[in-house]
N, C-alpha and C positions, 0 to 999 in steps of 0.2 A: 504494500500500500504506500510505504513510503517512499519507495523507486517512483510507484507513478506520480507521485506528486512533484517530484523535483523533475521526471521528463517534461511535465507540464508548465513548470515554470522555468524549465530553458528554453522551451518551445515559445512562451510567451516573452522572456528576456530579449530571444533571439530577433523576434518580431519585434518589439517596442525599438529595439538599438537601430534596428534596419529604417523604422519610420523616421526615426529621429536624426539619423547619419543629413540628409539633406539640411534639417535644420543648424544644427549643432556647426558641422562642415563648411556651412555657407559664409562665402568670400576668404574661403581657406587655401592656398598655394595648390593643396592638392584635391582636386575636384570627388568631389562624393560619389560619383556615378561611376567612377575606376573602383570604388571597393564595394563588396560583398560580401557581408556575416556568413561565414559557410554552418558553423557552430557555436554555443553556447555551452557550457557544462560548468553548473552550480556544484559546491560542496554541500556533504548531507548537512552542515547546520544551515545554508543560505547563506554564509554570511561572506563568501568570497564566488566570483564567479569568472570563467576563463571565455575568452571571447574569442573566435578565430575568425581571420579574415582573411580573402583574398583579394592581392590587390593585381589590377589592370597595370601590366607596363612593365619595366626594367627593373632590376636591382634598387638601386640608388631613388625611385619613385617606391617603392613596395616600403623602404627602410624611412623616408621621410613620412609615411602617412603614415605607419606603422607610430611614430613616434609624435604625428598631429591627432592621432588615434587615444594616445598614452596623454598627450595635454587635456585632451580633453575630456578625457573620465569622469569628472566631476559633473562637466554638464550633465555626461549621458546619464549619470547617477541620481541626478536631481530629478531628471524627467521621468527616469524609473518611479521614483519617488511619488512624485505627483500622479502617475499613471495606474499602478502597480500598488494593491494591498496588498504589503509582505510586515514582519515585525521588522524586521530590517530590509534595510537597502542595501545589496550586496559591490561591496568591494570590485571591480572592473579591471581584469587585468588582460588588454590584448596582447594575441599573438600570431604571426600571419601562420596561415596553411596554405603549406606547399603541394598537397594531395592534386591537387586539378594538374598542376605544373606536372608532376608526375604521371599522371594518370595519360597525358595531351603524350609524354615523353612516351612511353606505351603504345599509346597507337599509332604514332610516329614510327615506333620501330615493326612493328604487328602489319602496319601499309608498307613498308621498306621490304620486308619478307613476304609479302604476297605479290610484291611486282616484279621480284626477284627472280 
């Protein structure tokens, strides 16, 4: 029972952060519409949650939003806040996911050996 409830509130952390990225982001160096929440995963007390994002573009563009990501935790927090009945408002720690980049690196090679 208590699994499902923390799927639930990643499922909705995951959604509030995604809505809020546009706001929060806006007139930020690195444009909101290059990243993508892939994941959320709260700890079982709530009170810390891990964000994963992927971002659109280069190295050096992933590591700057990654860390316009990290400035602006607070916001995201606050709107949780206001959004989101929780006893607490969990702690926001991002970190990019390279799973897509991997996954693109895969079928890259899977289309290399079938034209082979």
């Amino acid at each position: 029972m208590a699994v499902d409830r923390i799927e639930r509130v990643d499922s909705l952390l995951k959604r509030v952060i995604a809505e809020a990225m546009f706001s929060v982001m806006q007139g930020d160096t690195v444009v909101p519409g290059l990243i993508t929440v892939t994941d959320v995963h709260c700890g079982k007390d709530l009170r810390d949650a891990t964000v994963k994002v992927s971002v659109f573009g280069d190295d050096a563009l992933k590591e700057t939003a990654l860390q316009h990501l990290k400035h602006n935790a607070r916001r995201f927090q606050q709107i949780i806040n206001r959004e989101v009945r929780l006893k607490f408002t969990p702690r926001l720690l991002f970190q990019l996911d390279r799973s897509l980049e991997k996954g693109d690196e895969v079928l890259a090679i899977l289309d290399k050996l079938g034209n082979g």
